[in-house]
PQR file with spaces between the fields and no chain letter, atoms N, CA, C, O and H, PARSE charges and radii, in Angstrom:
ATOM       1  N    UNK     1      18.451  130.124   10.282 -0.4000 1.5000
ATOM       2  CA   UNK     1      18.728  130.041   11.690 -0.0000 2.0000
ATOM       3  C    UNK     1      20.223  130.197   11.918  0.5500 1.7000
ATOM       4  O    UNK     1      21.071  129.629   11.231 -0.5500 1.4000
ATOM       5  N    UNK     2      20.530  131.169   13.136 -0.4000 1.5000
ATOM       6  CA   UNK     2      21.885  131.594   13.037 -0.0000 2.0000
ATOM       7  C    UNK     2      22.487  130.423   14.484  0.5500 1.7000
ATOM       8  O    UNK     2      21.818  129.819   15.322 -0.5500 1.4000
ATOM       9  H    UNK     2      19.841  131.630   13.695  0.4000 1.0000
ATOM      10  N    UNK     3      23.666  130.467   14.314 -0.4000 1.5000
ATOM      11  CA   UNK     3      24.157  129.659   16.012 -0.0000 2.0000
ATOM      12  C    UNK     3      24.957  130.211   16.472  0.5500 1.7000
ATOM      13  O    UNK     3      25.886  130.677   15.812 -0.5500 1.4000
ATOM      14  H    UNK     3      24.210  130.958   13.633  0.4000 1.0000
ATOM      15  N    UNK     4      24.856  130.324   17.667 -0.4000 1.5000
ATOM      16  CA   UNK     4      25.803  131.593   18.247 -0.0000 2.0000
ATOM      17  C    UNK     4      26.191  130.724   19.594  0.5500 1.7000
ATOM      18  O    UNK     4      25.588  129.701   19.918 -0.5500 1.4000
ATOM      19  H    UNK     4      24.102  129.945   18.203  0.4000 1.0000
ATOM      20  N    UNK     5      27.483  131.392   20.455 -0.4000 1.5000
ATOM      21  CA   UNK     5      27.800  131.038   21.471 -0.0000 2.0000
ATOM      22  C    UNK     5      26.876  131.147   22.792  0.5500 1.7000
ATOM      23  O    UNK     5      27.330  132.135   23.370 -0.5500 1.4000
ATOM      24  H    UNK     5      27.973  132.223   20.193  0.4000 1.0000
ATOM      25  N    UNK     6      26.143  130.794   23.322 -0.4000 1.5000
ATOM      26  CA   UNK     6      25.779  131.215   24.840 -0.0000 2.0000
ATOM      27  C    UNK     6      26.896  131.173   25.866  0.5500 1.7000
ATOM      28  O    UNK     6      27.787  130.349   25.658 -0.5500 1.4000
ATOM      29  H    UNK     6      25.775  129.992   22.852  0.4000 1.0000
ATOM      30  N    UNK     7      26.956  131.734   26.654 -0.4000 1.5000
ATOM      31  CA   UNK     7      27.842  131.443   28.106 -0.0000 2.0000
ATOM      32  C    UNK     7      26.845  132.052   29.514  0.5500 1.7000
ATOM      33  O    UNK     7      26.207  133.083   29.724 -0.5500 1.4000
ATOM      34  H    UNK     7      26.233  132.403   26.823  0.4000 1.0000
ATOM      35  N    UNK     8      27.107  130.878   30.234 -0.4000 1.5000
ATOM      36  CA   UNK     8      25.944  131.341   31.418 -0.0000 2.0000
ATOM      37  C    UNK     8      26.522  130.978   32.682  0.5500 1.7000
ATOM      38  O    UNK     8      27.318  130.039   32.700 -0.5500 1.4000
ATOM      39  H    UNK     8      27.626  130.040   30.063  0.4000 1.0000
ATOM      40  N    UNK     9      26.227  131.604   33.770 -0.4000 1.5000
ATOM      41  CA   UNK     9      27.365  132.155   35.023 -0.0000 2.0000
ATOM      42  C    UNK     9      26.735  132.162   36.115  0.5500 1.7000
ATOM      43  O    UNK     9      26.184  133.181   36.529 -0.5500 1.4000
ATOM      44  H    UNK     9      25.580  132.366   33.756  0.4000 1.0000
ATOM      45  N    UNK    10      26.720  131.158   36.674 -0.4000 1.5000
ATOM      46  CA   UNK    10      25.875  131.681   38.258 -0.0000 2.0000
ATOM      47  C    UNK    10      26.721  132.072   39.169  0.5500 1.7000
ATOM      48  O    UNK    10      27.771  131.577   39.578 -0.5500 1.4000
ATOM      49  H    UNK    10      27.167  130.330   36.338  0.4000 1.0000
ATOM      50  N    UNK    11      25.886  133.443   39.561 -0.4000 1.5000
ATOM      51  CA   UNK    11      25.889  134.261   40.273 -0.0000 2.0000
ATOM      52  C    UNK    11      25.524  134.767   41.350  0.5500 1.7000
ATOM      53  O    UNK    11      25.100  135.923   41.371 -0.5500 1.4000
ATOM      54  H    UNK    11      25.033  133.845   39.228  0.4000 1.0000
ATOM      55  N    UNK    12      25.635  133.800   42.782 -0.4000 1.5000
ATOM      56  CA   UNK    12      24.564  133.541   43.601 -0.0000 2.0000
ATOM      57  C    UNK    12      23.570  133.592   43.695  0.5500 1.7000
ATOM      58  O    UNK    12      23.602  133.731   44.917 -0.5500 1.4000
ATOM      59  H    UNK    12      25.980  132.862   42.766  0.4000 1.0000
ATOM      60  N    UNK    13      22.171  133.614   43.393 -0.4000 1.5000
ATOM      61  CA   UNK    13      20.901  132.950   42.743 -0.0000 2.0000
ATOM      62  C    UNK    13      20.777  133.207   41.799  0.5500 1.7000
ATOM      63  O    UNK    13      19.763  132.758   41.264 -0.5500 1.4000
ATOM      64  H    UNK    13      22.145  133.501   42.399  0.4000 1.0000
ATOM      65  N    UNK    14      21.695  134.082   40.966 -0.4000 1.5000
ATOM      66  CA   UNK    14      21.085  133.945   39.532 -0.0000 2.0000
ATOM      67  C    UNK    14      22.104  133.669   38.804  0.5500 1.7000
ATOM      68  O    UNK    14      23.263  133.506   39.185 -0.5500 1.4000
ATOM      69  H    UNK    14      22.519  134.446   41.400  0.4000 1.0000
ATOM      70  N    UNK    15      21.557  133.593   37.417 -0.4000 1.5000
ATOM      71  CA   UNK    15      22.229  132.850   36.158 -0.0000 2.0000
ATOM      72  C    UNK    15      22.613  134.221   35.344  0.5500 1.7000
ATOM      73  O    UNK    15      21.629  134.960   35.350 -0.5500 1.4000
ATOM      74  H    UNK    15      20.615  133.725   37.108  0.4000 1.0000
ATOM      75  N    UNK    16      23.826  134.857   34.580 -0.4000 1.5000
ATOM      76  CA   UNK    16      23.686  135.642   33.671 -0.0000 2.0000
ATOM      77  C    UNK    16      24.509  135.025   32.384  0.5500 1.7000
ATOM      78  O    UNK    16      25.444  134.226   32.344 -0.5500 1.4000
ATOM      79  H    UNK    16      24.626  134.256   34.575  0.4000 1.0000
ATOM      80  N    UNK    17      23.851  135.654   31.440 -0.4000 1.5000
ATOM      81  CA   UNK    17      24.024  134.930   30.183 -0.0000 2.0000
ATOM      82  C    UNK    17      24.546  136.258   29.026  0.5500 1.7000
ATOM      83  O    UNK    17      24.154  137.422   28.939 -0.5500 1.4000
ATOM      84  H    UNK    17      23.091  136.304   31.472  0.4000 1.0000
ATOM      85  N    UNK    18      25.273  135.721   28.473 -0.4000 1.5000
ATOM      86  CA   UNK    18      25.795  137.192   27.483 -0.0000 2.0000
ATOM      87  C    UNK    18      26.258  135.417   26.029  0.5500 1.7000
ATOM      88  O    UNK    18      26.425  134.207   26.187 -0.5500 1.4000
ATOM      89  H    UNK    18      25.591  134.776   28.544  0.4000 1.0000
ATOM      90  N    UNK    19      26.270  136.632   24.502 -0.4000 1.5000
ATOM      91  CA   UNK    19      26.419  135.725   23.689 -0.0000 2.0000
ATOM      92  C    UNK    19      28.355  136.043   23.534  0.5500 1.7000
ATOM      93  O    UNK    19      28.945  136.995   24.044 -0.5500 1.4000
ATOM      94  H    UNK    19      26.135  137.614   24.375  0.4000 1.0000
ATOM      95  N    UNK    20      28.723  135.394   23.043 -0.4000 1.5000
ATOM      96  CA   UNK    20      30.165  135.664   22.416 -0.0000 2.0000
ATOM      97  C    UNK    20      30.564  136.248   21.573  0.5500 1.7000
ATOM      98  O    UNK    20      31.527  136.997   21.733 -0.5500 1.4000
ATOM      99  H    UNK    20      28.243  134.621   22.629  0.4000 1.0000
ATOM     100  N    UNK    21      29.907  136.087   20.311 -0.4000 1.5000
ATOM     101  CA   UNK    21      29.963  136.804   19.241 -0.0000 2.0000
ATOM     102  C    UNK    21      29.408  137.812   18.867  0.5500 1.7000
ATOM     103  O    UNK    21      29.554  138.287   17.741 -0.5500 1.4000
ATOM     104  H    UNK    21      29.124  135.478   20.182  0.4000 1.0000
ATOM     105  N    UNK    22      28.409  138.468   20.105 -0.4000 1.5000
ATOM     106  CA   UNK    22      27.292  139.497   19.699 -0.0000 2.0000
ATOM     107  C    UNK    22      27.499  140.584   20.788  0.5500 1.7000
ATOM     108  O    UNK    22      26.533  140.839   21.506 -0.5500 1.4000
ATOM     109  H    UNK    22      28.289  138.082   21.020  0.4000 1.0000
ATOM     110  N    UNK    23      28.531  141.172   20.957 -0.4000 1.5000
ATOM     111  CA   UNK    23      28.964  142.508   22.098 -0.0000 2.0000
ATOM     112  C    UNK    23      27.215  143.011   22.597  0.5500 1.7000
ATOM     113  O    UNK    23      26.471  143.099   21.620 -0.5500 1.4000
ATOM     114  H    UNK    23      29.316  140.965   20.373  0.4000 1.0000
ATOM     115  N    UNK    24      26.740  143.235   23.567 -0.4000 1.5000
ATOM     116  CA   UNK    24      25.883  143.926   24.162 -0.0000 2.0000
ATOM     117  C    UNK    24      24.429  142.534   24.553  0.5500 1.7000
ATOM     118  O    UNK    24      23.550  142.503   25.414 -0.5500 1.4000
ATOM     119  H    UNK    24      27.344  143.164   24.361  0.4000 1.0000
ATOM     120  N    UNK    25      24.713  141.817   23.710 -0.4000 1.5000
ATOM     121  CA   UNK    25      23.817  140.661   23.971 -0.0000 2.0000
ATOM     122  C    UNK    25      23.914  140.060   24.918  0.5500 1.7000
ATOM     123  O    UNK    25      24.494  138.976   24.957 -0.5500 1.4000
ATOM     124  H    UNK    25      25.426  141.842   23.010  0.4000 1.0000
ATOM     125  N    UNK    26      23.286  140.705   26.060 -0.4000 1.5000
ATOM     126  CA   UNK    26      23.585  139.620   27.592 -0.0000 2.0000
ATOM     127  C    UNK    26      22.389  139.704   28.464  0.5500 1.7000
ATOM     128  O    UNK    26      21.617  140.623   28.190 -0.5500 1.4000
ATOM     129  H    UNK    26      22.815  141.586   26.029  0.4000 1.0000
ATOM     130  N    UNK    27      22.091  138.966   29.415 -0.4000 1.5000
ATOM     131  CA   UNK    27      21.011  138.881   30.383 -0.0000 2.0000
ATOM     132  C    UNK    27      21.106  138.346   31.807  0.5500 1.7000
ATOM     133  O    UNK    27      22.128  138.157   32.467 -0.5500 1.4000
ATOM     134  H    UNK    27      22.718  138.220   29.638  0.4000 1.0000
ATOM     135  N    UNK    28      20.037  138.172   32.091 -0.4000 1.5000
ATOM     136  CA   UNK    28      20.188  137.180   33.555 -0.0000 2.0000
ATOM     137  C    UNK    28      18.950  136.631   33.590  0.5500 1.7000
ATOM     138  O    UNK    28      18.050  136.877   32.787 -0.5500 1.4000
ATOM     139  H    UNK    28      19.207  138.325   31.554  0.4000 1.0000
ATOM     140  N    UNK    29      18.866  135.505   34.991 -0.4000 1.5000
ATOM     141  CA   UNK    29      17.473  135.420   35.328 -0.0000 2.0000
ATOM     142  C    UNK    29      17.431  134.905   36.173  0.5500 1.7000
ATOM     143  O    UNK    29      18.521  134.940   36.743 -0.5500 1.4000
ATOM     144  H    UNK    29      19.597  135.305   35.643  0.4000 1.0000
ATOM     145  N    UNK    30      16.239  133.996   37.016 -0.4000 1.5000
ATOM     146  CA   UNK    30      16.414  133.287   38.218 -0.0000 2.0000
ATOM     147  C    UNK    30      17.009  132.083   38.136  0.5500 1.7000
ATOM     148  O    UNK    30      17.957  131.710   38.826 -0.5500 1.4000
ATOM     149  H    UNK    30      15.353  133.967   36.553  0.4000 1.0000
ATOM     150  N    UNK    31      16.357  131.363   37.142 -0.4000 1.5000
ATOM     151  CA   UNK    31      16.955  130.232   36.877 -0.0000 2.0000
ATOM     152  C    UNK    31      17.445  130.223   35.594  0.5500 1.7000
ATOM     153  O    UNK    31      17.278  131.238   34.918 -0.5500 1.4000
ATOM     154  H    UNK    31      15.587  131.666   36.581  0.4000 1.0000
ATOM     155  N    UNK    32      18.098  129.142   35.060 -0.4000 1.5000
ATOM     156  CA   UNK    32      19.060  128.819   33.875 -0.0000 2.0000
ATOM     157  C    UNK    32      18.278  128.568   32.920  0.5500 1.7000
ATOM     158  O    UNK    32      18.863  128.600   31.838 -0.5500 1.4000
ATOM     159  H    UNK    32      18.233  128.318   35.609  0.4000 1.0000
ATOM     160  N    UNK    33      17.193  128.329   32.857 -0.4000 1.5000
ATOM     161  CA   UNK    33      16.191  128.519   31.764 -0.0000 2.0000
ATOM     162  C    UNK    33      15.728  129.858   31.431  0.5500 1.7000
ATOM     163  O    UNK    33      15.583  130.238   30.269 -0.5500 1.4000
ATOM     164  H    UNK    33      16.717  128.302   33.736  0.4000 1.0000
ATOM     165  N    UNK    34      15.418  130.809   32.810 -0.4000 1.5000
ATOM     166  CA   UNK    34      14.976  131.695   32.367 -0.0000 2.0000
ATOM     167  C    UNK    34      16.070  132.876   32.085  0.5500 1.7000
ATOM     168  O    UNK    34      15.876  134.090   32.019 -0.5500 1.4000
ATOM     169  H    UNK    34      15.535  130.500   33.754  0.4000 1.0000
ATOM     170  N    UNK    35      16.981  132.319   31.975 -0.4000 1.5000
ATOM     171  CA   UNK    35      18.394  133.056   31.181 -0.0000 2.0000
ATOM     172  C    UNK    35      18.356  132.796   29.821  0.5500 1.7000
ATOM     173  O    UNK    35      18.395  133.743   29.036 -0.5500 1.4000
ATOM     174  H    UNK    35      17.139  131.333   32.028  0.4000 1.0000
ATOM     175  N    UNK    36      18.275  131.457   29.357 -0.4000 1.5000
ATOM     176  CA   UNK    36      17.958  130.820   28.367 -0.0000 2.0000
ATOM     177  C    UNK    36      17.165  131.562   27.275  0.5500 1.7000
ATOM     178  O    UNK    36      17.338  131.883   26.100 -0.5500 1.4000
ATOM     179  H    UNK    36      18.244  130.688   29.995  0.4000 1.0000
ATOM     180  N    UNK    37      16.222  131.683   28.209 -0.4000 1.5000
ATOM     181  CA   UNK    37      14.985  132.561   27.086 -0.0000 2.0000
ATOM     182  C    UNK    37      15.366  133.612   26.653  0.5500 1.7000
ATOM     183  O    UNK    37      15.486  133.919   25.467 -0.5500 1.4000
ATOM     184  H    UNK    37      16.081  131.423   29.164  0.4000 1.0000
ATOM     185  N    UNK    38      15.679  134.506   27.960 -0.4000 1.5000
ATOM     186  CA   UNK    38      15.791  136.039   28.004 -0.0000 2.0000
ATOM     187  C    UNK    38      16.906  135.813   27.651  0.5500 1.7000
ATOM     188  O    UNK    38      17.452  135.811   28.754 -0.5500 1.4000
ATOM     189  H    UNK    38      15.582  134.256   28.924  0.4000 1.0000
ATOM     190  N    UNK    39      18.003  135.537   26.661 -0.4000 1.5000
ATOM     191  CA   UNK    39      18.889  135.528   26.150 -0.0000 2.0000
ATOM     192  C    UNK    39      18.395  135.749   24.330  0.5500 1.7000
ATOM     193  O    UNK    39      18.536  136.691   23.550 -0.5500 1.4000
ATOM     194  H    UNK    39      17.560  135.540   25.765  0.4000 1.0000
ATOM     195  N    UNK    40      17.879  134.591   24.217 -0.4000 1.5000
ATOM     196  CA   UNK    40      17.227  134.208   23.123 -0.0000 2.0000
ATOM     197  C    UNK    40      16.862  135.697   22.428  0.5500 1.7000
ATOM     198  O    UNK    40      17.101  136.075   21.281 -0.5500 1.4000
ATOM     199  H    UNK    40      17.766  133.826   24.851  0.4000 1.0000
ATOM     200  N    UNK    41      16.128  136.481   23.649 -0.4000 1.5000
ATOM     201  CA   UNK    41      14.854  137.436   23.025 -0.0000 2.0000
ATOM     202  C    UNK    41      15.718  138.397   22.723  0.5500 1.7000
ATOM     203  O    UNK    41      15.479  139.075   21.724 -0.5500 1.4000
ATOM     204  H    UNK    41      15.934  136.174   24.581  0.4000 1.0000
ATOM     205  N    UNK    42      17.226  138.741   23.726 -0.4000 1.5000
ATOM     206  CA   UNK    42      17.923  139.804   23.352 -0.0000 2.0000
ATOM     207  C    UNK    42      18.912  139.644   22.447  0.5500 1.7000
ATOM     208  O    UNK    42      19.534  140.637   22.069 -0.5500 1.4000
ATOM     209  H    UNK    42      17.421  138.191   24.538  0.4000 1.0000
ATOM     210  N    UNK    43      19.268  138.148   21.869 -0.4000 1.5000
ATOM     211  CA   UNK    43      19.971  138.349   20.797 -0.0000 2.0000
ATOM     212  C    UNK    43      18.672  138.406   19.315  0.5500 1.7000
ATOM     213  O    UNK    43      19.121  138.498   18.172 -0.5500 1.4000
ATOM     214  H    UNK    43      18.762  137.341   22.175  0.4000 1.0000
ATOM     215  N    UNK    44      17.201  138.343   19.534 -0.4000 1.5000
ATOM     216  CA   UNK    44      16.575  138.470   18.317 -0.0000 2.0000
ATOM     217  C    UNK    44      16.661  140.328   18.332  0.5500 1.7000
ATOM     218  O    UNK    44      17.291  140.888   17.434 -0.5500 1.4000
ATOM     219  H    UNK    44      16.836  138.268   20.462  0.4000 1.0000
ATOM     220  N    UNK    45      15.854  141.277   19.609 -0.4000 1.5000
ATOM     221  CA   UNK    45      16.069  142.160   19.481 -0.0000 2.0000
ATOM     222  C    UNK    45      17.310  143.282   19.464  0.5500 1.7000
ATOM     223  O    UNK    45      17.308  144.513   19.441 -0.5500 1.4000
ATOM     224  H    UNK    45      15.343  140.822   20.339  0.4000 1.0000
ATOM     225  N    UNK    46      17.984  142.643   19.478 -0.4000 1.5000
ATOM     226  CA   UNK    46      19.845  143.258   18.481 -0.0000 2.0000
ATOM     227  C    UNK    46      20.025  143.109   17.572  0.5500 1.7000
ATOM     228  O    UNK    46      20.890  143.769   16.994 -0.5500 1.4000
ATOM     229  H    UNK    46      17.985  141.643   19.496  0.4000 1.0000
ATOM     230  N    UNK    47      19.217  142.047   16.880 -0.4000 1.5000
ATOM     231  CA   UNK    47      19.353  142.006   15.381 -0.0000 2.0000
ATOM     232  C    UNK    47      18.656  142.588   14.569  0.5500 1.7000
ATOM     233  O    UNK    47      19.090  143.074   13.525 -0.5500 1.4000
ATOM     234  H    UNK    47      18.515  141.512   17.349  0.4000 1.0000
ATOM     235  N    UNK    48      16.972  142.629   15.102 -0.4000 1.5000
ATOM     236  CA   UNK    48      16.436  143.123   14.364 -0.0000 2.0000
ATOM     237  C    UNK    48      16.506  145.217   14.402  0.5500 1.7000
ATOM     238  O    UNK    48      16.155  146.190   13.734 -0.5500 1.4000
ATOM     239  H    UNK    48      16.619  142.234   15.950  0.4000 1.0000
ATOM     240  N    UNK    49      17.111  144.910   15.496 -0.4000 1.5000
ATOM     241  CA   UNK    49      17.529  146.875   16.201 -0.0000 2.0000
ATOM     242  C    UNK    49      18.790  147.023   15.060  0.5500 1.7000
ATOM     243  O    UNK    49      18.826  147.870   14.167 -0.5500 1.4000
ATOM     244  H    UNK    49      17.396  144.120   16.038  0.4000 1.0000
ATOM     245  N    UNK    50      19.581  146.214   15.267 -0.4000 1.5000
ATOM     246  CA   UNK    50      20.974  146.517   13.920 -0.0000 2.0000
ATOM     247  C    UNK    50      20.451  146.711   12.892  0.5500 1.7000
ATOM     248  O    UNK    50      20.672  147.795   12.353 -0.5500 1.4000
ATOM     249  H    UNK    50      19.551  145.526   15.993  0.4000 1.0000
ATOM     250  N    UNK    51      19.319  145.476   12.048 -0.4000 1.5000
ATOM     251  CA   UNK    51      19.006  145.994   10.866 -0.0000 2.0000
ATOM     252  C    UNK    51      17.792  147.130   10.649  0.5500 1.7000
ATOM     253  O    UNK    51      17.190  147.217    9.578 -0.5500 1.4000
ATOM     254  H    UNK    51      19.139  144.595   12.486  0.4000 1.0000
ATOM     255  N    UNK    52      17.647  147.574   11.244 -0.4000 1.5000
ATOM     256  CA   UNK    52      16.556  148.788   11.353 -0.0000 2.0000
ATOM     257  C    UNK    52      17.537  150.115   11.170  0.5500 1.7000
ATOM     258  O    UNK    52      17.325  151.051   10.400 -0.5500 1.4000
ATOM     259  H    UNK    52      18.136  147.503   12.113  0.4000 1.0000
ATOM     260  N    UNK    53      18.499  149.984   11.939 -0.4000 1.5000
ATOM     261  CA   UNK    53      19.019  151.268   11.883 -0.0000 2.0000
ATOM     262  C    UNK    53      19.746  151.342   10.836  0.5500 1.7000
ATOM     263  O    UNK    53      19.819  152.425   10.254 -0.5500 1.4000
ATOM     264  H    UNK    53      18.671  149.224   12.565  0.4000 1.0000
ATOM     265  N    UNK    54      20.504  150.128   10.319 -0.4000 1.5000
ATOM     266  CA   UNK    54      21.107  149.739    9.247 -0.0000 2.0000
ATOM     267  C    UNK    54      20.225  150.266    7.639  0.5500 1.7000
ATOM     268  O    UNK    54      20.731  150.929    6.733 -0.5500 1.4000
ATOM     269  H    UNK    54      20.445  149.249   10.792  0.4000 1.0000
ATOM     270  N    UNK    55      19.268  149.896    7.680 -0.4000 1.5000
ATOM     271  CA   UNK    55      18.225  150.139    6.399 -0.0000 2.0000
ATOM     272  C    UNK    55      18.164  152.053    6.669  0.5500 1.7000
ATOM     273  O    UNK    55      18.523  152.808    5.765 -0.5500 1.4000
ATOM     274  H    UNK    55      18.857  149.358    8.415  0.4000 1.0000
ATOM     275  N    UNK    56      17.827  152.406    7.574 -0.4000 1.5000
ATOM     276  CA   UNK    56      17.561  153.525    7.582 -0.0000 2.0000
ATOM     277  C    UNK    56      18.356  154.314    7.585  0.5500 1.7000
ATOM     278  O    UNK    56      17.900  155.452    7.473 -0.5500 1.4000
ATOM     279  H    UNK    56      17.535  151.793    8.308  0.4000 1.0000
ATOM     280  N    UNK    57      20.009  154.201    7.714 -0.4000 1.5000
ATOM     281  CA   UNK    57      21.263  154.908    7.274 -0.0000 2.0000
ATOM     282  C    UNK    57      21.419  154.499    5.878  0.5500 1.7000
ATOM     283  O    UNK    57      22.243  155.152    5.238 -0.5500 1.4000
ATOM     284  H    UNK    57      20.379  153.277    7.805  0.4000 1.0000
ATOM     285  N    UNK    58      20.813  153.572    5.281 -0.4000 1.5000
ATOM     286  CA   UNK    58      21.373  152.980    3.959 -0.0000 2.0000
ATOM     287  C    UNK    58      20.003  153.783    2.815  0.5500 1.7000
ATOM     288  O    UNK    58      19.984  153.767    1.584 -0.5500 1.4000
ATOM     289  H    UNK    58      20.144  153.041    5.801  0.4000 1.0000
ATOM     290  N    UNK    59      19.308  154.217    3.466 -0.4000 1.5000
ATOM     291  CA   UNK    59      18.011  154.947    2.642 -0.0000 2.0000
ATOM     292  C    UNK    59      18.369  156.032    1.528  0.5500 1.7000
ATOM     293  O    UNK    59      18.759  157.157    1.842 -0.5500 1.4000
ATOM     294  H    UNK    59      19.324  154.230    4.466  0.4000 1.0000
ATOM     295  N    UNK    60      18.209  155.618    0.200 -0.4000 1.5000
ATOM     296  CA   UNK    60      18.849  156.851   -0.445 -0.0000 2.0000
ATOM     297  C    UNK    60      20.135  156.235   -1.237  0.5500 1.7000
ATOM     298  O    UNK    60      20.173  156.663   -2.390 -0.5500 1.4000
ATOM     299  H    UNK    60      17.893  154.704   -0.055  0.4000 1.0000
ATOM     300  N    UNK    61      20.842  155.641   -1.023 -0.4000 1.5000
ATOM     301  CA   UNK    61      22.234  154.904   -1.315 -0.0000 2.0000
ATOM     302  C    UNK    61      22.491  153.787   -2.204  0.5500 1.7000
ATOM     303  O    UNK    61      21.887  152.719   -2.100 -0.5500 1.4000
ATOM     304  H    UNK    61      20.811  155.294   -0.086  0.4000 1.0000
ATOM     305  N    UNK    62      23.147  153.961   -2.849 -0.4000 1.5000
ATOM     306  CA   UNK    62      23.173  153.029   -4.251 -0.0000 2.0000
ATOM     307  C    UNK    62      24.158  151.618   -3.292  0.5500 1.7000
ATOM     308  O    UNK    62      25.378  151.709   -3.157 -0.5500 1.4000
ATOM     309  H    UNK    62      23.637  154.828   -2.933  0.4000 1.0000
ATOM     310  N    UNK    63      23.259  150.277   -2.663 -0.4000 1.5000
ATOM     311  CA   UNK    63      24.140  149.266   -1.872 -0.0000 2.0000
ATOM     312  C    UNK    63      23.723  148.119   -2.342  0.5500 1.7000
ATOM     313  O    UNK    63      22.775  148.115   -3.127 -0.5500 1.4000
ATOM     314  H    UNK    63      22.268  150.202   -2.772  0.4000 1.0000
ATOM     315  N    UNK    64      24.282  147.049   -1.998 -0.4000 1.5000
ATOM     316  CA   UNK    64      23.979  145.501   -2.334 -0.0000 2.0000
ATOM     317  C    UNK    64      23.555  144.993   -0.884  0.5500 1.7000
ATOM     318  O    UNK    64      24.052  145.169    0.228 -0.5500 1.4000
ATOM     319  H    UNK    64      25.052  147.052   -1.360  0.4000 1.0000
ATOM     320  N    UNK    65      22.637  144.415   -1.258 -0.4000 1.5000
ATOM     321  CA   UNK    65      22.454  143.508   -0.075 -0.0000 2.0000
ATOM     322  C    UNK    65      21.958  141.789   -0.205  0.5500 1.7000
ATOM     323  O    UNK    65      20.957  141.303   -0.730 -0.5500 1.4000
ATOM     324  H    UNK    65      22.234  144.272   -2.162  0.4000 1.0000
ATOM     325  N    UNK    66      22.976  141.221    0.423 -0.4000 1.5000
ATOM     326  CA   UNK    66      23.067  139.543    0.016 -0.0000 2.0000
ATOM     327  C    UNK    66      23.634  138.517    1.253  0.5500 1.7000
ATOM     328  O    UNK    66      24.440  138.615    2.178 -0.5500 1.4000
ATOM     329  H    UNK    66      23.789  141.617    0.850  0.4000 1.0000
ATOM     330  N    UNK    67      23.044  137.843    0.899 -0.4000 1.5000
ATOM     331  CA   UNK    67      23.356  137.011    2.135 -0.0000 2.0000
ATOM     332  C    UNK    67      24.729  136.789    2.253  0.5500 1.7000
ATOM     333  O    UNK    67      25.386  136.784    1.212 -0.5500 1.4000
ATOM     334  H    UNK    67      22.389  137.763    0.148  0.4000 1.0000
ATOM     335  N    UNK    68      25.287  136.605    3.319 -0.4000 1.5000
ATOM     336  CA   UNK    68      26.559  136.028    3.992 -0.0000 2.0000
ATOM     337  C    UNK    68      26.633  135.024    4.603  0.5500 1.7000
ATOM     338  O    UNK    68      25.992  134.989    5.654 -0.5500 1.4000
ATOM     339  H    UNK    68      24.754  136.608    4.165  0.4000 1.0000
ATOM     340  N    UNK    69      27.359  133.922    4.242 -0.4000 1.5000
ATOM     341  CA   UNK    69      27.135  132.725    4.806 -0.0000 2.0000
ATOM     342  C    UNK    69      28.711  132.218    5.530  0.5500 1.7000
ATOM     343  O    UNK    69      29.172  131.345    4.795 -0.5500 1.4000
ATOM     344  H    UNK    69      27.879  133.950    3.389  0.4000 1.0000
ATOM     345  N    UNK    70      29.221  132.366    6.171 -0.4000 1.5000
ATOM     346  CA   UNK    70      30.821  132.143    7.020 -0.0000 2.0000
ATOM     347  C    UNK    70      30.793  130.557    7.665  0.5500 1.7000
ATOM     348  O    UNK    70      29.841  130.157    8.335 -0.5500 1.4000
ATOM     349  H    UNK    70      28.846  133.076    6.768  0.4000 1.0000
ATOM     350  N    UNK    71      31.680  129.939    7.435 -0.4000 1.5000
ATOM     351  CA   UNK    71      31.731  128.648    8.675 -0.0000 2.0000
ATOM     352  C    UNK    71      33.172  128.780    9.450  0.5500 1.7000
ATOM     353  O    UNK    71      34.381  128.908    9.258 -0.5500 1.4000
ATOM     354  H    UNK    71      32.454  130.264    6.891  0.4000 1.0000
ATOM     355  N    UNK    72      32.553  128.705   10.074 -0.4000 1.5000
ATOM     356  CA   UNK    72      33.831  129.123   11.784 -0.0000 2.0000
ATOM     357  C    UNK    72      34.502  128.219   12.123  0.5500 1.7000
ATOM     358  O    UNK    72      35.266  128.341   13.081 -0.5500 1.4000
ATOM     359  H    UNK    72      31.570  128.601   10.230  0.4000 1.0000
């Protein structure tokens, strides 16, 4: 499980939400929950979209792949 920044902004009725550390990861919604979520879903589908395209440029290629573990 990764932890990432949320930041969330109301915006006269709505809430928008983008992550900090993850450029393009952002959303909105009506309420602050449902920013919450729809946040959630677009930082899973950026990750799993990065490593898709990632594996499939790396197809063919002599690479390592290993976990990275950083504390901030």
């Amino acid at each position: 499980m990764e932890r990432f920044t949320a930041v969330y902004e109301q915006v006269d009725d709505w809430w928008i939400a983008y992550v900090e550390e993850l450029p393009g990861a952002n959303t909105q919604g009506e309420t602050l929950d449902e920013a919450r979520e729809n946040l959630k879903e677009a930082v899973q589908l950026i990750i799993e979209a990065n490593r898709e395209i990632t594996r499939r440029q790396s197809t063919g290629k002599n690479i390592i792949r290993e976990e990275l573990v950083v504390a901030v």
